[in-house]
N, C-alpha and C positions, 0 to 999 in steps of 0.2 A: 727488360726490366722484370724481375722478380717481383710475384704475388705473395710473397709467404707472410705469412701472422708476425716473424721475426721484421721482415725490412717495413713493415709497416706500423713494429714498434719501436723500430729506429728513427721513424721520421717523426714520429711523436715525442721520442725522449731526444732526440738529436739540441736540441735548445738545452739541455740541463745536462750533456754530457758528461762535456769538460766540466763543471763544477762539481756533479758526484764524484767524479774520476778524483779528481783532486781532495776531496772530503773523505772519501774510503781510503786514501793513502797515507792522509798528514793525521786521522784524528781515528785512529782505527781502535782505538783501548783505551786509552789513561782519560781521555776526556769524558764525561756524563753530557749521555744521549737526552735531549730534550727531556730532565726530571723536570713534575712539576717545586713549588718553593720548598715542599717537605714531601720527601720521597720514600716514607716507612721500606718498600717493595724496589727490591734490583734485582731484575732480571741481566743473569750474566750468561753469555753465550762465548762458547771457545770450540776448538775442534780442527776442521777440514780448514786446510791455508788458502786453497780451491775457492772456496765460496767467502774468505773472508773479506775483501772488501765490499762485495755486496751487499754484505749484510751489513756492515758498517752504514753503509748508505740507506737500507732501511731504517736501521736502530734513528739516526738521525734524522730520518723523517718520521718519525713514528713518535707521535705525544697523545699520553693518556695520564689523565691526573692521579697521581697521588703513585706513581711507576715510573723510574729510572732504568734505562736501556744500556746495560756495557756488553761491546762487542771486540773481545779479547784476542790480537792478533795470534797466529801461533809459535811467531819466530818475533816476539814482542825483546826491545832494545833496550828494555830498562824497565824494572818494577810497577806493577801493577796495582794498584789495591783497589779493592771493592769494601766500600761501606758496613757496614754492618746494617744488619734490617733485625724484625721480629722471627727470621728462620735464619740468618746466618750470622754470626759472630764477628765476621768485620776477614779478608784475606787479602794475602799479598801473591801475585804472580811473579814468579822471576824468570829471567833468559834462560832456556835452553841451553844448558851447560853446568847449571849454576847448584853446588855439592852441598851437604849438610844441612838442608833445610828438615824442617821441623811442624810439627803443628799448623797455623794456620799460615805458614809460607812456604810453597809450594811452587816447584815451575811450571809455568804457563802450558797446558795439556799440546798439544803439537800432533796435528793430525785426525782422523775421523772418528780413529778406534780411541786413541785416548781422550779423546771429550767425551765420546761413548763412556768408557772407562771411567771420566771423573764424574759423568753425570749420576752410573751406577755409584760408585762408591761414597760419594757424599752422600747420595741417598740412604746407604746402608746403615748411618751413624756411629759403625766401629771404628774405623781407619781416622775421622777426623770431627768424631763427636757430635752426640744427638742434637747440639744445639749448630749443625750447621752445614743439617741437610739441605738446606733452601742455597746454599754457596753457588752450585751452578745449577742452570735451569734449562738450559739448550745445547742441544751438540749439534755444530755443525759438521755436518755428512757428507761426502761424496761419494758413500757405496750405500747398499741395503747390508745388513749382515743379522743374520735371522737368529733372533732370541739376544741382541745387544740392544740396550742396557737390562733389559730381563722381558725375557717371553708374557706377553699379555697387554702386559702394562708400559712396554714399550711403547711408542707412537711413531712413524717415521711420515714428517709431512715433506713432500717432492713438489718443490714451486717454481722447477725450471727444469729444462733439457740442457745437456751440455755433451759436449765428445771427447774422447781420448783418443790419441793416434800418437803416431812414435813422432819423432822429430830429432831434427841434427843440425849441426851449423857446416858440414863438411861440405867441401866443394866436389867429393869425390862418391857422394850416397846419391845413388838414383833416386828420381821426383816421386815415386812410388814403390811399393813392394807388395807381394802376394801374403796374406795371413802366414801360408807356409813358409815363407822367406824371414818373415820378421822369428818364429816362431825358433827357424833354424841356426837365428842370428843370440838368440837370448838361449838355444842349448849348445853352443860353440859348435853345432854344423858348421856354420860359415862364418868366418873371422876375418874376411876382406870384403871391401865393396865390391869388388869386382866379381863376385860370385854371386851377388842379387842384383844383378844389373847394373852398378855404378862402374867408377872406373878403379886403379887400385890404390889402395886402402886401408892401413890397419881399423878395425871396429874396435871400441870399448864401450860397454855396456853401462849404464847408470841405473840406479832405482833407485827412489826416497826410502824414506825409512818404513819396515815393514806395518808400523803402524799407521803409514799412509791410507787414505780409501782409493786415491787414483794409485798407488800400488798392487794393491788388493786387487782393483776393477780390472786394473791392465794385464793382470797375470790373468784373472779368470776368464775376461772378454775377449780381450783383445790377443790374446796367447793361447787361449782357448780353453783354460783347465785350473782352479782354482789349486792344483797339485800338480800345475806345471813343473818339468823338471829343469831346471837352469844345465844342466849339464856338469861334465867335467871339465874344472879351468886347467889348462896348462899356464903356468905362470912366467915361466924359462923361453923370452923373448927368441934366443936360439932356435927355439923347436918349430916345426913348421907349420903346427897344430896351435900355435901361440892365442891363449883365447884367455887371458887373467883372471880373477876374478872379478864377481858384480860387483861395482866402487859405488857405495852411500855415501859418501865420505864428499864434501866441495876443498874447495881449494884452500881454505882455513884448516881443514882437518877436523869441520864441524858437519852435524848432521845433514845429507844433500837434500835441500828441500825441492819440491818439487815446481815444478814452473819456472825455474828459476835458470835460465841458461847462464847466466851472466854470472854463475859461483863455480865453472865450470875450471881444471886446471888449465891452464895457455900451454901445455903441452900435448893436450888432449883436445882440445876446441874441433881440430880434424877429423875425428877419430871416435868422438863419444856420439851414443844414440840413446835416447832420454824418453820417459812417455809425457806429455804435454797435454793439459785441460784446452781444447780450442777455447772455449770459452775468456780462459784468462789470457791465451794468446792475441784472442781479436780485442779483447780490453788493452792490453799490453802494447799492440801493434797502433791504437785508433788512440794512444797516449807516448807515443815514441818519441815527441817534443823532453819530455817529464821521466827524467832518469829515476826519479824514483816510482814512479808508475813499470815504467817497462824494463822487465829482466831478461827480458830477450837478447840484449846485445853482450855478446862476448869481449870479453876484456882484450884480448890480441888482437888488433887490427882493425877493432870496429864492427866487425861480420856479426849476423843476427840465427838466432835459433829458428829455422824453419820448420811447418806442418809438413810431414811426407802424407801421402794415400793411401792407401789400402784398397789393393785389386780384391775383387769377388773372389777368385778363385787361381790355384796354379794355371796357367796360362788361358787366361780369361781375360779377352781385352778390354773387359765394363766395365769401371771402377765403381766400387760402391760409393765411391766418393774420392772425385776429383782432390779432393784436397777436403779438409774438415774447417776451412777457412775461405771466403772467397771474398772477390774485392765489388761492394755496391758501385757503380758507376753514380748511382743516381743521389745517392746520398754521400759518394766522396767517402763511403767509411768501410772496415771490415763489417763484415759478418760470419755468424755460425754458415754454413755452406747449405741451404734446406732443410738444416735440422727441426726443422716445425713442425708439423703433425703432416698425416698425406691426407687427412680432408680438410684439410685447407689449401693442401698443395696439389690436390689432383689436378692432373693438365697442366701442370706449372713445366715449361720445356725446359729453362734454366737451370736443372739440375737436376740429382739422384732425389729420389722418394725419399725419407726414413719416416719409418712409422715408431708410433708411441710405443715404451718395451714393456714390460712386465714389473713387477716390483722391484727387482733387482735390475733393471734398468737395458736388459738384452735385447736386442732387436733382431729380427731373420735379415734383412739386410744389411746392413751396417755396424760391425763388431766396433764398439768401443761408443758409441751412442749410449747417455746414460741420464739418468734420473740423477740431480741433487736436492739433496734435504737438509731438513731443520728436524730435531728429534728428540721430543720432551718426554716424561714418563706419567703418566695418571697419579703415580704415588707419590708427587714432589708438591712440597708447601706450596709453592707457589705456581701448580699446573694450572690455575684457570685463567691467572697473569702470563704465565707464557704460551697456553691455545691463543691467548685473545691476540695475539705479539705474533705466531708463527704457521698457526693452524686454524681449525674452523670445525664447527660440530659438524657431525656426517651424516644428519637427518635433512629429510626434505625440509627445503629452506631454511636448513639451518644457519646460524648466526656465524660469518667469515671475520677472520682479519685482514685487513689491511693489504698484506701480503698474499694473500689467498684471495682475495673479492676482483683482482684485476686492475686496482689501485696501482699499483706499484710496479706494473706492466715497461713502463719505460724506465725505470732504476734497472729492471733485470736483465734490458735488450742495451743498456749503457754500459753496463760490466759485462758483456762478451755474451750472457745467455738465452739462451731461448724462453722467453714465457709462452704458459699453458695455456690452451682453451679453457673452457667451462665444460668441455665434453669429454669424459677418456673412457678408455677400452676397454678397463679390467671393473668386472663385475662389481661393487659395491664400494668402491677407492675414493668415491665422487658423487654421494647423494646428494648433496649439497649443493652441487652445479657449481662449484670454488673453481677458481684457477690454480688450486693445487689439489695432491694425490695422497690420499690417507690409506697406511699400509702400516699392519701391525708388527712391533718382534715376533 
């Protein structure tokens, strides 16, 4: 039996799983999060797809009078509108795809860098008018990226642990890989399973869209170099170097989002290796009843997106981590694999250590171990609405939210992530003794 902070915030939220699970899925944008009867103030949150249901499930339990909560999917199926308040003029989201908008209809931001993106530009009052800087108020995060949405005045608050690791549905990719194996496999060194230890195999590489943060993360963490070189594709199936190019692209011929195995082609199901949030895979996996919860299963034949591991080092038999997923006996449910802090987990025999990383979320043991955030700016109408909603002041005893006091501890260990202690590592992140990590752009 595991000791960690994580499986003992599973047996706490284990009773309100299934009903978050299914509340972050069916109500994740177009409905209004507990406003009270007249809600002047809407706090609208968009961003990382990573962390969206989560916070869906926050927004939902979170009521404060006279504040309305929209938490805006990023691959949203149909028209959004946010209200109008005393800072924004009233907006519409539309699908990912969707040409010739204008003024205050706009497609739904998609991904970490583009909520960053719209949180700065709304704020700037050119692009979409001084009356409607207050339109978004939160980007949700799943990188650090220093000086986004502006140096100072950015805020990045980290209210959970989460991992990245590669993943595949092939019956033909070995159960793990060396950093150098994956690293060789994303610069067409090696273009068959059978050369990283599987058996043989064409590889085709996937990545969401550059503006992902678990792309960003996975290139710089987990590939090792935020100027990783993807290599040269041969595209000419003939050649014996055959390594195509990196496909964004799902089976529609729309943006490949990430997490999502199940938009993969059925000519590639074999073949493609993808990076995967553990997080939303053990949410995904611990809702696998609920086709609309879990994207894991591939359309041919039923087969599911697997976590592979990641060895320490070229032939190195310790795994940093069995897998970034492991299965509770005792709770009958997934979990992060010891992704919790290692003073809560020293002595814990059941697994690899990972220790808390740095602002940009890196850890000396475990590549792809990451910090996710919520990321407001000081300079927006409604920044003390959205601290009070995602953050917390960073003075002693200073005043938390909801999300950050520990509250909400079992919402975060129900959608796949790990919550924080009240205790972290980096010098001044934490005056506060919050369950989250204050780190500036």
């Amino acid at each position: 039996m595991k000791n960690s902070l994580l499986k003992r915030s599973v047996i706490a939220g284990a009773a309100i799983a299934s009903s978050f699970a299914t509340f972050g899925a069916v109500l994740p944008a177009n409905a209004e999060m507990n406003a009270s009867a007249i809600s002047p103030i809407q706090i609208t949150v968009t961003g990382s797809d990573t962390t969206q249901f989560v916070m869906g499930a926050v927004a939902g339990a979170t009521t404060t009078s006279g504040v309305s909560y929209r938490n805006v999917d990023a691959y949203i199926p149909s028209v959004v509108t946010i209200p109008a308040d005393d800072n924004c003029s009233g907006i519409s989201f539309h699908p990912t795809g969707t040409t010739g908008l204008t003024g205050n209809d706009q497609v739904a931001p998609a991904g970490s860098g583009a909520g960053r993106t719209a949180l700065k530009n709304f704020l700037a009052g050119t692009t979409y008018g001084a009356t409607n800087k207050g339109c978004v108020d939160v980007a949700r995060s799943s990188s650090y990226s220093s000086g986004s949405p502006a140096a100072s005045t950015g805020e990045y608050y980290a209210f959970a642990l989460d991992a990245v690791s590669w993943a595949t549905a092939s019956q033909f990719a070995p159960a793990t890989m060396t950093q150098l194996q994956l690293q060789g496999i994303y610069n067409c060194t090696y273009t068959d399973w059978s050369q990283v230890g599987g058996s043989a195999g064409q590889i085709i590489r996937y990545l969401p869209p550059t503006t992902s943060g678990t792309e960003n993360f996975f290139k710089s963490d987990v590939l090792g170099s935020s100027a990783f070189n993807y290599g040269t594709s041969q595209n000419d199936p003939q050649q014996p170097n055959y390594c195509p190019d990196i496909r964004r692209t799902n089976r529609n011929g729309d943006p490949f989002e990430e997490n999502r195995g199940n938009t993969l082609p059925d000519e590639d199901w074999q073949k493609a290796i993808l990076p995967y949030s553990a997080g939303q895979w053990v949410y995904q996996a611990n809702n696998a009843v609920n086709p609309t919860i879990d994207f894991r299963r591939i359309n041919n034949g039923g087969a599911t997106v697997r976590l592979g591991g990641i060895n320490a080092s070229t032939n190195d038999p310790k795994l940093n981590n069995a897998n970034a997923a492991a299965w509770n006996r005792s709770d009958a449910a997934w979990q992060m694999n010891d992704a919790g802090l290692s003073v809560v987990q020293t002595g814990d025999p059941g697994g690899y250590v990972v220790v808390e990383g740095n602002a940009k979320g890196s850890t000396p043991s475990y590549p792809g171990v990451r910090f996710v955030y919520n990321v407001i700016d000081s300079r927006s109408p409604n920044y003390i609405e959205a601290r009070g909603f995602v953050g917390f002041d960073n003075i002693s005893a200073g005043s938390k939210s909801a999300l950050c006091s520990g509250t909400r501890a079992s919402i975060i260990s129900s959608y796949g992530f790990a919550p924080l202690p009240t205790s972290g590592n980096v010098a001044n992140n934490n005056d506060a003794g919050s369950t989250c990590r204050k780190f500036l752009a």
